[in-house]
PDB file with one MODEL, atoms N, CA, C and O in Angstrom:
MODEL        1
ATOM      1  N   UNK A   1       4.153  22.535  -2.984  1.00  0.00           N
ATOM      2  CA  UNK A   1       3.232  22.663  -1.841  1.00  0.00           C
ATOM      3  C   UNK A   1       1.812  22.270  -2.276  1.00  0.00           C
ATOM      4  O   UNK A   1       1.342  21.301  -1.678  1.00  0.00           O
ATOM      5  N   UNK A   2       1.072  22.834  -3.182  1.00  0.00           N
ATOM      6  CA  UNK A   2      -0.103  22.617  -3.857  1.00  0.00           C
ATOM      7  C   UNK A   2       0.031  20.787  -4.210  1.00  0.00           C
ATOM      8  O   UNK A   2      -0.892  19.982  -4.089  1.00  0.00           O
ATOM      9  N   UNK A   3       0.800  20.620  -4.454  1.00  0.00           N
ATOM     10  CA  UNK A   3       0.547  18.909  -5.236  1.00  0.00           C
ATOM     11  C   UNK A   3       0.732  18.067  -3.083  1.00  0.00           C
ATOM     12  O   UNK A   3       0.021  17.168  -2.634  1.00  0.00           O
ATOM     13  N   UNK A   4       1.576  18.611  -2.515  1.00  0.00           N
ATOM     14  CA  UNK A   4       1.703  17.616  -1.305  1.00  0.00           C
ATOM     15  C   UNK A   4       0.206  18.019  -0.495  1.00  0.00           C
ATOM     16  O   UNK A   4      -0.237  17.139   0.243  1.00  0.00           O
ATOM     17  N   UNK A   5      -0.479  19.142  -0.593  1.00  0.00           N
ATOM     18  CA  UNK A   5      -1.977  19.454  -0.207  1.00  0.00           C
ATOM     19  C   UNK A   5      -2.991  18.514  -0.800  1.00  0.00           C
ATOM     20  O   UNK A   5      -3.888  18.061  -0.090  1.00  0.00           O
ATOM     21  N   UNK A   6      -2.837  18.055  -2.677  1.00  0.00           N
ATOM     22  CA  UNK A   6      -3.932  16.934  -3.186  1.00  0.00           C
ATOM     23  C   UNK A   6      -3.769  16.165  -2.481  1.00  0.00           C
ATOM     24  O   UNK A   6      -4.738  15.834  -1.798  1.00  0.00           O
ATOM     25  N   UNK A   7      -2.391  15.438  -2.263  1.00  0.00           N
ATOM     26  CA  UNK A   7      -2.286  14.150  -1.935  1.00  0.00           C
ATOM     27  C   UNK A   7      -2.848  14.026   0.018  1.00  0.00           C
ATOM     28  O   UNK A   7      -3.324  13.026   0.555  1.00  0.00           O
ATOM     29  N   UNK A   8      -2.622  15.136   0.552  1.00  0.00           N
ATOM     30  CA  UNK A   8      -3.190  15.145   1.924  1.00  0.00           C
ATOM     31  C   UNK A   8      -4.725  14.819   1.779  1.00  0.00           C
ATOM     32  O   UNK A   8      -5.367  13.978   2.408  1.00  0.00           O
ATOM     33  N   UNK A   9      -5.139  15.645   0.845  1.00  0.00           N
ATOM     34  CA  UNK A   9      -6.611  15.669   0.864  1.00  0.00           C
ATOM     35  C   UNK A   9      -7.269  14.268   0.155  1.00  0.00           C
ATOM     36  O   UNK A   9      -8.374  13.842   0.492  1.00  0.00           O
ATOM     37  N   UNK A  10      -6.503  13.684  -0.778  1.00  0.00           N
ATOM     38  CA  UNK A  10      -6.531  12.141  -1.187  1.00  0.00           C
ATOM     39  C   UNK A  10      -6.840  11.665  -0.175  1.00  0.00           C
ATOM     40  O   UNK A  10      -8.027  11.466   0.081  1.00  0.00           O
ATOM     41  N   UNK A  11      -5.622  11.281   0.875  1.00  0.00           N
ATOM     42  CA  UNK A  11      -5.475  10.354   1.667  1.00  0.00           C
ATOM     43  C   UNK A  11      -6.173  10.813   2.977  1.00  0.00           C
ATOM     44  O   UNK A  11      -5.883  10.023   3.876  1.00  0.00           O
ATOM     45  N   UNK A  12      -7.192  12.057   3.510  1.00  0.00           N
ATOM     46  CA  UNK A  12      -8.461  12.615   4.165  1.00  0.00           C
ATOM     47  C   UNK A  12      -9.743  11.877   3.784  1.00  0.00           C
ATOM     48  O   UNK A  12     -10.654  11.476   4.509  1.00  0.00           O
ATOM     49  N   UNK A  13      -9.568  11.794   2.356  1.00  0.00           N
ATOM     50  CA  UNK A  13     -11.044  11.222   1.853  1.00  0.00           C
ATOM     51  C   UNK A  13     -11.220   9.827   1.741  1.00  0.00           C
ATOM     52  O   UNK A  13     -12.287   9.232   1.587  1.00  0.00           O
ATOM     53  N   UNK A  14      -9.495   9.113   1.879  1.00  0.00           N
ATOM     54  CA  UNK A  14      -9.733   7.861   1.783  1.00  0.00           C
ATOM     55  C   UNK A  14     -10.108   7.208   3.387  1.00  0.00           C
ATOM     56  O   UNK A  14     -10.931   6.312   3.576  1.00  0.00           O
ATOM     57  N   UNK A  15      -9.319   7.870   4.430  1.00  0.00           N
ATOM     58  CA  UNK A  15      -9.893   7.154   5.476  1.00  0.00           C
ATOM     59  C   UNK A  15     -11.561   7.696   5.812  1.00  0.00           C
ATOM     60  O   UNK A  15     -12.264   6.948   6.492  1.00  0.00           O
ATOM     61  N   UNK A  16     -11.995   8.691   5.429  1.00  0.00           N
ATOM     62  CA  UNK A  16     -13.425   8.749   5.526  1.00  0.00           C
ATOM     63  C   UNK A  16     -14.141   7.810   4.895  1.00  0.00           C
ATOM     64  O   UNK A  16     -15.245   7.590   5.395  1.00  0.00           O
ATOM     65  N   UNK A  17     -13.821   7.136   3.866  1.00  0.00           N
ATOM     66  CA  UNK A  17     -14.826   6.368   2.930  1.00  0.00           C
ATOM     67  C   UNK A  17     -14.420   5.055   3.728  1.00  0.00           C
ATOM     68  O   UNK A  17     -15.126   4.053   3.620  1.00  0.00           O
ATOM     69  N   UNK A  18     -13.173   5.057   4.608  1.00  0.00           N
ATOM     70  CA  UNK A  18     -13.151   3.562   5.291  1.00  0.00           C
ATOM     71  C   UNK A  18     -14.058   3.655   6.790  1.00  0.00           C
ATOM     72  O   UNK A  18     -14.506   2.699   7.425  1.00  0.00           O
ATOM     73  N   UNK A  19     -14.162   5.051   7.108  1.00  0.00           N
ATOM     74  CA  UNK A  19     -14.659   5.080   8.454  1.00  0.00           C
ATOM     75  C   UNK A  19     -16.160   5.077   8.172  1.00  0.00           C
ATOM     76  O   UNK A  19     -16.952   4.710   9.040  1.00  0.00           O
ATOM     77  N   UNK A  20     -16.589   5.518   6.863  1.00  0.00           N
ATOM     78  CA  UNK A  20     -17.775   5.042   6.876  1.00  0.00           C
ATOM     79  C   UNK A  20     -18.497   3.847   6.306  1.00  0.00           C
ATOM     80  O   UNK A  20     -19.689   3.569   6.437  1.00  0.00           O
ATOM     81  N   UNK A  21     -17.482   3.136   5.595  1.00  0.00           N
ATOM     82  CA  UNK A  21     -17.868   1.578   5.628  1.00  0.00           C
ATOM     83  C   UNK A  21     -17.892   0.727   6.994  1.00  0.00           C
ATOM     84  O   UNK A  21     -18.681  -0.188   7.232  1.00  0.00           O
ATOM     85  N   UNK A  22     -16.941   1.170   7.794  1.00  0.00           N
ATOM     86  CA  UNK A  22     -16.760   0.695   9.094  1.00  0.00           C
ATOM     87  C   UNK A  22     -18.365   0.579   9.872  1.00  0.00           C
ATOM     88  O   UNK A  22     -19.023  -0.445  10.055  1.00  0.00           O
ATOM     89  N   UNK A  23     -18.798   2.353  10.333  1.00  0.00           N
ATOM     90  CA  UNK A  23     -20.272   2.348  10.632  1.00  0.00           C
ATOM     91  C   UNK A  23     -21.320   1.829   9.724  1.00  0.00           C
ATOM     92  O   UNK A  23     -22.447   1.610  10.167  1.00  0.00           O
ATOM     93  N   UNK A  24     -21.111   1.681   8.852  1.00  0.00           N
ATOM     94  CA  UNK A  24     -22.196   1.296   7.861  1.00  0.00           C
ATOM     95  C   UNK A  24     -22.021  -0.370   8.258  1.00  0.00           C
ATOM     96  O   UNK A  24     -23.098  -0.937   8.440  1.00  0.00           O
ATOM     97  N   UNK A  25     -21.040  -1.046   8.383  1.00  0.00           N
ATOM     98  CA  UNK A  25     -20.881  -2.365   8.752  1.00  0.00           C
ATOM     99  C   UNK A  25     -21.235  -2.766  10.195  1.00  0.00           C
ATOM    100  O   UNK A  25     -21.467  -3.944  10.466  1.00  0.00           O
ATOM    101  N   UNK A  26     -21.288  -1.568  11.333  1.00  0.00           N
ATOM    102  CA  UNK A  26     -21.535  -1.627  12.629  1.00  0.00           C
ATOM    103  C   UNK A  26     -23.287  -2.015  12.405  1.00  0.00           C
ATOM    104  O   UNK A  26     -23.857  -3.096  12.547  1.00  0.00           O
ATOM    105  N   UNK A  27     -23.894  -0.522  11.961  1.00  0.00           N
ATOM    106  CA  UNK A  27     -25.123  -0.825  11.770  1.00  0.00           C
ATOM    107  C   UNK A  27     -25.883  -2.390  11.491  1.00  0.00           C
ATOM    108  O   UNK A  27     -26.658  -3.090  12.143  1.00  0.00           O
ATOM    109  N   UNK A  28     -25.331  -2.484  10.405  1.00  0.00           N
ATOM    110  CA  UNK A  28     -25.390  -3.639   9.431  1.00  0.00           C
ATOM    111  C   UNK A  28     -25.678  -4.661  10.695  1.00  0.00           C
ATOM    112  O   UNK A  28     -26.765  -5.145  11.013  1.00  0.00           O
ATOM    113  N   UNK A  29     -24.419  -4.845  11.310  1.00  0.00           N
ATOM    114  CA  UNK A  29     -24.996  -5.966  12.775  1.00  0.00           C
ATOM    115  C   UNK A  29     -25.765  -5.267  13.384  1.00  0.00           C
ATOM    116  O   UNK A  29     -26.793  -5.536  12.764  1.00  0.00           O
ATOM    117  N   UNK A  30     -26.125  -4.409  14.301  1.00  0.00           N
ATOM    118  CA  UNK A  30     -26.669  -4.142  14.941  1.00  0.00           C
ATOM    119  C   UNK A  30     -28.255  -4.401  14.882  1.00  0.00           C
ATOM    120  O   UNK A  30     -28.977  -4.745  15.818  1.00  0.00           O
ATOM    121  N   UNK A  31     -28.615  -4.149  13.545  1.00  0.00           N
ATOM    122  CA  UNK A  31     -29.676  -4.153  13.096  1.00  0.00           C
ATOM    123  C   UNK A  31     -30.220  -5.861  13.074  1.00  0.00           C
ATOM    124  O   UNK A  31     -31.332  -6.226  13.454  1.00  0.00           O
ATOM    125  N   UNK A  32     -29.112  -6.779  12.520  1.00  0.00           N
ATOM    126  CA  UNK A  32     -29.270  -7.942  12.642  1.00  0.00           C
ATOM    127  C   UNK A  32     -30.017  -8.434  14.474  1.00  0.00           C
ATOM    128  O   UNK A  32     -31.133  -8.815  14.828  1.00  0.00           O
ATOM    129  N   UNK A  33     -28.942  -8.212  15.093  1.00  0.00           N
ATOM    130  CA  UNK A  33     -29.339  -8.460  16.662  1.00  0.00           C
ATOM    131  C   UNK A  33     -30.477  -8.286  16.876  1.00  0.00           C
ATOM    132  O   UNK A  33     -31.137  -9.272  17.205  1.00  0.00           O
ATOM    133  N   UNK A  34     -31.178  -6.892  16.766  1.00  0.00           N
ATOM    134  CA  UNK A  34     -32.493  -6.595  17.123  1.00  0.00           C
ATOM    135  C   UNK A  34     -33.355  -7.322  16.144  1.00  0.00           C
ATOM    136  O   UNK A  34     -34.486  -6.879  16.348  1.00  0.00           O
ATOM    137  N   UNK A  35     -33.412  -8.262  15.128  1.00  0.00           N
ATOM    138  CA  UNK A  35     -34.244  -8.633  14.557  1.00  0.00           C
ATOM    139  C   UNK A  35     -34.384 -10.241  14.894  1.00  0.00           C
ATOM    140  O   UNK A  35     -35.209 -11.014  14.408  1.00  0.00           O
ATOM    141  N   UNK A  36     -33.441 -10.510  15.777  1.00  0.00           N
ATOM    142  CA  UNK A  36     -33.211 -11.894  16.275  1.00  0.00           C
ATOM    143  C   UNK A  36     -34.121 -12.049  17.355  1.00  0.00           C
ATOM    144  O   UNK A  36     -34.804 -13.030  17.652  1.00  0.00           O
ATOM    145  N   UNK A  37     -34.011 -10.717  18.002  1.00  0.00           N
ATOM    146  CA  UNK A  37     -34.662 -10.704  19.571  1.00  0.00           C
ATOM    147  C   UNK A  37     -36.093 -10.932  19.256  1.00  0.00           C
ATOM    148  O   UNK A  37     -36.924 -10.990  20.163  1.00  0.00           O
TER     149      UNK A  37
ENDMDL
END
């Protein structure tokens, strides 16, 4: 039970570090746009 809990919590932290490359990549344009205008 304890070892199938790491691996939950592994694979918790890995889609966070993708969901925040994701916003960090949203920004990233966003910021572009407004500097065009």
């Amino acid at each position: 039970a304890y070892h199938r809990e790491k691996m939950l919590l592994c694979k918790q932290e890995e889609a966070g570090i993708q969901l925040n490359a994701e916003q960090a990549d949203w920004r990233y344009d966003t910021d572009d746009e407004s500097d065009d205008q």
